[in-house]
N, C-alpha and C positions, 0 to 999 in steps of 0.2 A: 203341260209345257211342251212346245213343238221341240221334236232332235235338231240337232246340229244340221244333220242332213236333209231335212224337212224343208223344213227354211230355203231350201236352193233347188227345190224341184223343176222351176222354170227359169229360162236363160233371160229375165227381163232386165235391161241394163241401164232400166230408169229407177231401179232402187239400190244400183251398186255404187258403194262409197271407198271401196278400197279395188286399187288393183294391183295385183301381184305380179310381179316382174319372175315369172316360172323360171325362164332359161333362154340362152340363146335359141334362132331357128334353128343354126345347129346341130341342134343336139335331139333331132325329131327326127325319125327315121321317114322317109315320104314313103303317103300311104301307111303309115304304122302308126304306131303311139309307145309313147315314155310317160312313169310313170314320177310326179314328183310331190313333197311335203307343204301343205300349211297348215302352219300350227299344228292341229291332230287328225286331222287331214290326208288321206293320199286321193289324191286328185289326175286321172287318167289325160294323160292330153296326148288327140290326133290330129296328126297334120294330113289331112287327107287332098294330098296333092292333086289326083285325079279329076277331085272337084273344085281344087283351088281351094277349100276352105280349110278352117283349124273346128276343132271341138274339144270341150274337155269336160267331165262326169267323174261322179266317186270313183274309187278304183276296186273295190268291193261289190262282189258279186253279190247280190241278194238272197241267189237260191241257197248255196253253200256257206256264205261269209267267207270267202276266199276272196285275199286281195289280187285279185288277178286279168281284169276287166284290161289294163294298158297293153299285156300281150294279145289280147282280143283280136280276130281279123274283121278289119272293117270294110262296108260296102255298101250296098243300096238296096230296096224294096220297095217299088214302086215310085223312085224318083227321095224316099225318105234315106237319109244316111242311117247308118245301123252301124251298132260291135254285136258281135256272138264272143260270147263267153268263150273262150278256149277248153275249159273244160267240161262245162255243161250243155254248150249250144244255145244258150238261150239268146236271145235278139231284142237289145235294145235298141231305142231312136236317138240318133246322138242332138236332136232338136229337142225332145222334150222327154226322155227319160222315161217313155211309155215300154212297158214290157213289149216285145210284138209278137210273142207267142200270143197273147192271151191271159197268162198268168196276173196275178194280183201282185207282185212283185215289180216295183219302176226303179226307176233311180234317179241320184239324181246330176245334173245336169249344170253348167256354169257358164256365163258369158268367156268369149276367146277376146282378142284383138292380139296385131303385129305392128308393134312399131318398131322402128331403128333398128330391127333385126332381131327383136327381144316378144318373147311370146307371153301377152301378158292375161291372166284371170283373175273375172272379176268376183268379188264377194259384198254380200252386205253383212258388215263387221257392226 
């Protein structure tokens, strides 16, 4: 049986049937990320204003199972967006949940969109 978390490895938002209305813009620090609940869920979301884009990924660190990926400072490598773990340093891609150290450890990863000023994610429920 695939995890919960499995299942949402790639942001494809040709098999999302639900979208969750996160939070206002608001309430997104630019350039940072907040971290918020679905269902059993903490779901990391960056509004990464330097780029203009949003992202949002588990909020669970892989290496340690520390929820803590939303304090994460996020940036770029090579044109790809990334979070580094705050406490670990590990470097994820906020496009596809690839580790970018190297390591065997991803994440994962979930469709953004912004309407009417409401930040919303997408899932396949």
């Amino acid at each position: 049986m695939i995890s919960e978390l499995e299942k949402y490895k790639t942001a494809d938002t040709s098999k999302i049937n639900t979208w969750f209305k996160a939070a206002p813009v608001s309430a997104f620090p630019e350039n940072g990320g907040a971290c918020v609940k679905y269902k059993d869920l903490q779901i990391a979301i960056f509004n990464f204003s330097r780029r203009n884009e949003w992202y949002a990924c588990q909020n669970l660190c892989p290496h340690k199972m520390q929820m803590i990926l939303s304090r994460g400072m996020i940036g770029s490598t090579e044109g790809e967006p990334k979070v580094a773990c705050p406490f670990h340093k590990k470097n994820f891609s906020l496009k596809t949940g690839k580790n970018i150290n190297g390591d065997t450890c991803d994440i994962a990863v979930y469709p953004v969109k912004v309407e009417d000023g409401h930040v919303f994610v997408g899932f396949e429920d």
